[in-house]
C-alpha positions as CSV (number, residue, x, y, z in Angstrom):
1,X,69.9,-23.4,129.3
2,X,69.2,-27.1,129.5
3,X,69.3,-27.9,133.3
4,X,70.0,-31.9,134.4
5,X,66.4,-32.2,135.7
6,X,64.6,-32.1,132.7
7,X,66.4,-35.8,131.9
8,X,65.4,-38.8,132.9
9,X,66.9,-40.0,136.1
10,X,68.6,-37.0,135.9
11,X,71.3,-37.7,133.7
12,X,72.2,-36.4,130.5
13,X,72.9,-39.3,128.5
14,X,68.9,-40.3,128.9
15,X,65.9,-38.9,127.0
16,X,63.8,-35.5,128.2
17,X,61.3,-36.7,130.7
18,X,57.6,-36.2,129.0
19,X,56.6,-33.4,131.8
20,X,59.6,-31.0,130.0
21,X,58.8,-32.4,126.4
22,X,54.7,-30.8,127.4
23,X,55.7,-27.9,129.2
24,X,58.2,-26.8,126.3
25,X,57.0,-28.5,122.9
26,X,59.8,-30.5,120.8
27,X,61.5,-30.1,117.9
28,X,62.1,-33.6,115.7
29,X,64.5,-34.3,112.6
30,X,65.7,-37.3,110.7
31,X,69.6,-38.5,111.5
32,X,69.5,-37.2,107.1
33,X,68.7,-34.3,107.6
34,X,70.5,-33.2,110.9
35,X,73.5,-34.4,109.9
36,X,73.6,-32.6,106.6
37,X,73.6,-29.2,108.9
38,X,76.7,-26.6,108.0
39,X,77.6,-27.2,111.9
40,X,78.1,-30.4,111.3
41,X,80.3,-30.1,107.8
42,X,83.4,-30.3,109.5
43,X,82.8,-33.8,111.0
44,X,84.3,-36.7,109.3
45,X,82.4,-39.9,111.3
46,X,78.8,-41.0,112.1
47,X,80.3,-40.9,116.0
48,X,81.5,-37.4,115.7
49,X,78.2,-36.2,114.2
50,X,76.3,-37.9,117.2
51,X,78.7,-36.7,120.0
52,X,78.3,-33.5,118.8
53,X,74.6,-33.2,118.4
54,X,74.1,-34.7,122.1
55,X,76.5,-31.5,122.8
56,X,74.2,-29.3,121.3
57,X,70.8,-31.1,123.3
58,X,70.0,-33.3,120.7
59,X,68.8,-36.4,122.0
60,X,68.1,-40.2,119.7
61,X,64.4,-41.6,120.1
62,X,64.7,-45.3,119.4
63,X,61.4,-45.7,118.6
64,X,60.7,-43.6,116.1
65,X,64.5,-43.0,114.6
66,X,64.6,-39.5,115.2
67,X,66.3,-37.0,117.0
68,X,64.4,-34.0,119.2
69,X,65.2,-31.4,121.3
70,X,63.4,-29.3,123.5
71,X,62.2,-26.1,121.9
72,X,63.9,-22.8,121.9
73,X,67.5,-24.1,123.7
C-alpha cells in the first residue's frame, strides 16, 4: 500500500521523496512503453492513460521523461 508520506509535501499529486525511492528501489519506463500496457488498451486519450497510471502509483519525472514507481506496490 502506498501511504501519503512517502510524497513529497505529502501529497499525492508530487513525486516520491528520495528517502522512499532508497529504502524501496524504483521501477522506471518510457510514456511508449507504459502506455502500450493491456491495462491501458481500453483508454482512448493521452489524459486518460495518465490519470490512470497516477491511479495505479505511477508518477512523471520531468527530468528525465519517464515514469517510476516504487518497487513491489
Amino acid at each position: 500500500m502506498i501511504n501519503v508520506e512517502w510524497f513529497e509535501d505529502d501529497n499525492i499529486m508530487k513525486g516520491y521523496k528520495w528517502s522512499v525511492q532508497a529504502k524501496y528501489g524504483i521501477v522506471e519506463t518510457s510514456q511508449e512503453e507504459l502506455f502500450s500496457r493491456v491495462e491501458f488498451e481500453c483508454l482512448d486519450s493521452s489524459d486518460e492513460k495518465v490519470v490512470y497510471a497516477v491511479s495505479l502509483g505511477w508518477r512523471f519525472n520531468v527530468d528525465n521523461q519517464r515514469w517510476y514507481r516504487i518497487k513491489g506496490h
